[in-house]
C-alpha positions as CSV (number, residue, x, y, z in Angstrom):
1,X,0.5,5.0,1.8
2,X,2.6,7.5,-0.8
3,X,2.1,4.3,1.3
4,X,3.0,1.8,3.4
5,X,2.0,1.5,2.5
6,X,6.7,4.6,4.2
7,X,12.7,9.0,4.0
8,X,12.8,11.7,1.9
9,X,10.5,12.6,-0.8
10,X,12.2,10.9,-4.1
11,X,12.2,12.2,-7.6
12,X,11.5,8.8,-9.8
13,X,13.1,8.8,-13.1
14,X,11.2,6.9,-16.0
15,X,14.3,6.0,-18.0
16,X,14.1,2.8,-17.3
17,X,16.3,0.1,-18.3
18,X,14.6,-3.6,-17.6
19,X,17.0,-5.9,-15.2
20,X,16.1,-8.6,-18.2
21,X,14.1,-8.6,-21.6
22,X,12.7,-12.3,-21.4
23,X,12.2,-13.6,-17.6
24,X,12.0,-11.8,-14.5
25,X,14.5,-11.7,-11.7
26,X,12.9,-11.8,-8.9
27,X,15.8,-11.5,-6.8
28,X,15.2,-8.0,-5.1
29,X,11.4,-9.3,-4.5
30,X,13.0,-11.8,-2.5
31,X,15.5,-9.6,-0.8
32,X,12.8,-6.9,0.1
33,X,10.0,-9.9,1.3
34,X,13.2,-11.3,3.6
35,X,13.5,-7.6,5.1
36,X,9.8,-7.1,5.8
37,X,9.5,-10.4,7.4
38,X,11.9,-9.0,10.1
39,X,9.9,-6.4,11.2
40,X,8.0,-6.1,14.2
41,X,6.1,-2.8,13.5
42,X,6.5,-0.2,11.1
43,X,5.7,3.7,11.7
44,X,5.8,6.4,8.9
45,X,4.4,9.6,7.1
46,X,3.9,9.7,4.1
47,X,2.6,12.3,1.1
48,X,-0.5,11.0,-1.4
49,X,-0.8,12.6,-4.8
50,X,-3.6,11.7,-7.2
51,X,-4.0,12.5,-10.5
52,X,-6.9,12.2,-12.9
53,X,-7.5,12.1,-16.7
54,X,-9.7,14.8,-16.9
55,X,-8.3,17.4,-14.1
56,X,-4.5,19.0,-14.9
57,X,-4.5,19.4,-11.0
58,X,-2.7,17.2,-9.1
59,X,-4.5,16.1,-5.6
60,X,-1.9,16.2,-2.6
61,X,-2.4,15.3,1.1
62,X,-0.5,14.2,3.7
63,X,-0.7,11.0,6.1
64,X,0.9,8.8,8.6
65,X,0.3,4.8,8.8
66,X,1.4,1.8,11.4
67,X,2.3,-1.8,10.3
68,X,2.4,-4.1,13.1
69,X,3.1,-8.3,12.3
70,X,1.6,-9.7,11.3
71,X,-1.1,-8.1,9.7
72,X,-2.3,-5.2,11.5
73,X,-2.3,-2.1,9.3
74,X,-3.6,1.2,10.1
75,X,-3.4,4.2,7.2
76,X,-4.8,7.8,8.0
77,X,-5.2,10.7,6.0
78,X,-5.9,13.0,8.4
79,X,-10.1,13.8,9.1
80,X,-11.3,12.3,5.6
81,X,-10.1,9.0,5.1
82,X,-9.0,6.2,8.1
83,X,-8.5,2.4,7.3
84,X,-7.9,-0.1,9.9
85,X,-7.3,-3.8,9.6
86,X,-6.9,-5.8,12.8
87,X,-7.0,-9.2,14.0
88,X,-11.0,-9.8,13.0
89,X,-12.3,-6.8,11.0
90,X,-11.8,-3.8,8.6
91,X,-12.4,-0.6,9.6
92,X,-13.3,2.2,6.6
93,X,-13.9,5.3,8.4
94,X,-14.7,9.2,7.6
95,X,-13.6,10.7,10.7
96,X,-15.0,14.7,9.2
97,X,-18.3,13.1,8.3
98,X,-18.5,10.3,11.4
99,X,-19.4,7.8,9.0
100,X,-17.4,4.3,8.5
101,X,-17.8,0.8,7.0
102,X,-17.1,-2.8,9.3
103,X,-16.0,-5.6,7.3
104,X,-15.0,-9.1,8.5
105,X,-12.0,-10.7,7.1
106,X,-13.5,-13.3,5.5
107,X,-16.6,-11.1,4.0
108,X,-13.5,-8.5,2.8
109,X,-11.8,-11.9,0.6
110,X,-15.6,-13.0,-0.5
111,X,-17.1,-9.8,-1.1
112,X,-16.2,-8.8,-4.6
113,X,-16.7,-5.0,-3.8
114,X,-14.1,-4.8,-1.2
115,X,-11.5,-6.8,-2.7
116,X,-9.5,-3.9,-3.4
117,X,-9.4,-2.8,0.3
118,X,-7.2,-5.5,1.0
119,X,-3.9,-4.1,-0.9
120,X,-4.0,-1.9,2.2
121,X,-1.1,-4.6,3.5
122,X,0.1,-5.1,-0.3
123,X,3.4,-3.4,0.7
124,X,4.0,-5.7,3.7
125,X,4.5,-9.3,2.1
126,X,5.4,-12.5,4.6
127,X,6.6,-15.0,1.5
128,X,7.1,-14.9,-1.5
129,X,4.3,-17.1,-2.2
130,X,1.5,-14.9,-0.2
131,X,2.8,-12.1,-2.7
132,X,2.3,-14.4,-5.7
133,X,-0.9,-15.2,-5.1
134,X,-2.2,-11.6,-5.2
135,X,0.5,-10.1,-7.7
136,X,2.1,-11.2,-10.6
137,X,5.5,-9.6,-11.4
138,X,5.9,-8.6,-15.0
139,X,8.6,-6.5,-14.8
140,X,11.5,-5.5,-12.8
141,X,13.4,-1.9,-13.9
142,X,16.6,0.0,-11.5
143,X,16.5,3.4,-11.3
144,X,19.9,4.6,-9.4
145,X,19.3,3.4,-6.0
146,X,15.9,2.0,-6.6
147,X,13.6,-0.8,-7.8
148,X,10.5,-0.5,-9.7
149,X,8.8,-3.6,-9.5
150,X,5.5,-3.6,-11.3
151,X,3.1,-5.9,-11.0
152,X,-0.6,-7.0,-12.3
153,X,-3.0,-8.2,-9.7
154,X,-4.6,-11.8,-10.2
155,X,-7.7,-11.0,-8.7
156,X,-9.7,-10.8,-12.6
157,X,-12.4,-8.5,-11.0
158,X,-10.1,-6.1,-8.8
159,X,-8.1,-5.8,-12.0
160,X,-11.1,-4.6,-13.7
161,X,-10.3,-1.4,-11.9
162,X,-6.6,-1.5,-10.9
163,X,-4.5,-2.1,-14.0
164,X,-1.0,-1.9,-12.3
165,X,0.9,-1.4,-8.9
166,X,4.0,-0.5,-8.8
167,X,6.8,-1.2,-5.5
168,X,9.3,1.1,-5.0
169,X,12.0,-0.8,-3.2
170,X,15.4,1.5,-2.2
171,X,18.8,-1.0,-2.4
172,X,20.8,-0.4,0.3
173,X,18.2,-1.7,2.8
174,X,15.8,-3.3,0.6
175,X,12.5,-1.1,2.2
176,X,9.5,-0.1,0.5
177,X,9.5,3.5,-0.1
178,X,6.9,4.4,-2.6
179,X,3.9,3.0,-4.4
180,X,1.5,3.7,-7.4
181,X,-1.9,2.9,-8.5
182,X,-2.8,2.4,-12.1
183,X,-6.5,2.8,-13.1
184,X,-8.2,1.6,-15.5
185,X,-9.8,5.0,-16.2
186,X,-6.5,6.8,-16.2
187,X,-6.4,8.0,-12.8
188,X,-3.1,6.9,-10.6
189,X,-2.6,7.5,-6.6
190,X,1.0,7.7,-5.9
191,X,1.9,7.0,-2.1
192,X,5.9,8.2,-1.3
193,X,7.1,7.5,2.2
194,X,8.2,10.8,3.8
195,X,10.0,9.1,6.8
196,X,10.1,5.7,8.4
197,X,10.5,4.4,11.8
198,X,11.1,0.0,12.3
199,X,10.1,-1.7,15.5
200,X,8.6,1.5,17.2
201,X,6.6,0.4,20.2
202,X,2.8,0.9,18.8
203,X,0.2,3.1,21.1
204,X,-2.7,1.2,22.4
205,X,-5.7,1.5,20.6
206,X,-3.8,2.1,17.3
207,X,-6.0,-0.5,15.7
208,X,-9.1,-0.4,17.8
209,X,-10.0,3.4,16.7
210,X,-12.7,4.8,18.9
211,X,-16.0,4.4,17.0
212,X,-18.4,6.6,19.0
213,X,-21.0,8.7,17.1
214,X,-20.2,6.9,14.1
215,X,-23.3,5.9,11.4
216,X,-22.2,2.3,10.2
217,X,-23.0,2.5,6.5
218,X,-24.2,-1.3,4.5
């Protein structure tokens, strides 16, 4: 995503000083939801690392993902992991094993067990209020050039699992340029954008992935 998830790789330093003790400004939220809400599309690569409580190694693979407005997402990890969200479905596919998942829209917000596929767009707000409903901010820190805006998610049974995600937004243009997971077991997925192209013209079929020969799992 590690994503958009989306540019060089970027060193994140955790001395953190908080932009204020008691109440949040949300002031680079704003600025970065007023940038994304200018985009047409969105094209990028990024790298994924993943880490987990019980393994010292750390998990890396590489990726690319689309963003087209204004909700269109599509994020690929190469032949074992393919998400696509379009106009009337979800798409969860394992391109190595042939196997995917179909969710509607409306079965993806209902279905407690896919909630969590639907911060797939997380890192492409419209308003401030959209983002509100899903996130709550609880702090803002600047780290040189960056923001770190982390945030709890207000969904109580997603949390259950996701503890934290924290933005990455870079100042002088106000783009996303990393994210991070927090789990509740101790595991995080940490998404940094490699490169980044805005308003690229997107391919045909870029969200309507060829499904032949694929076993549709319940």
């Amino acid at each position: 995503m590690r994503s958009p998830l989306a540019l060089t790789l970027f060193t994140l330093l955790w001395q953190l000083s908080p932009i204020t003790a008691r109440e949040v400004d949300l002031t680079p939220v704003k600025k970065w939801i007023e940038a994304q809400s200018k985009l047409d599309s969105l094209h990028g690569t990024f790298v994924q690392e993943r880490k987990m409580k019980t393994i010292k190694r750390t998990f890396e693979k590489e990726g690319s993902f689309w963003y087209q407005s204004p909700g269109r997402v599509r994020w690929d990890i190469g032949q074992d992991y393919l998400a696509v969200k379009n106009d009337k479905e979800v798409l969860i596919m394992q391109p190595k094993k042939k196997k995917m998942k179909k969710h509607t829209l409306t079965g993806l917000r209902e279905d407690e067990r896919f909630r969590g596929l639907t911060f797939i767009e997380a890192g492409f707000p419209r308003t401030l209020a959209d983002f509100q409903r899903g996130f709550q901010v609880t702090r803002i820190v600047k780290e040189d050039n960056y923001y770190s805006v982390e945030t709890k998610i207000r969904d109580g049974k997603a949390s259950l699992a996701l503890t934290k995600l924290v933005f990455y937004i870079y100042e002088e243009d106000y783009q996303l340029k990393a994210f991070k997971m927090f789990f509740r077991d101790k595991s995080t997925i940490y998404n940094r954008f490699t490169r980044i192209f805005t308003n690229k013209a997107v391919p045909t079929g870029t969200f309507e992935p060829n499904i032949e020969g694929y076993q549709i799992e319940d």
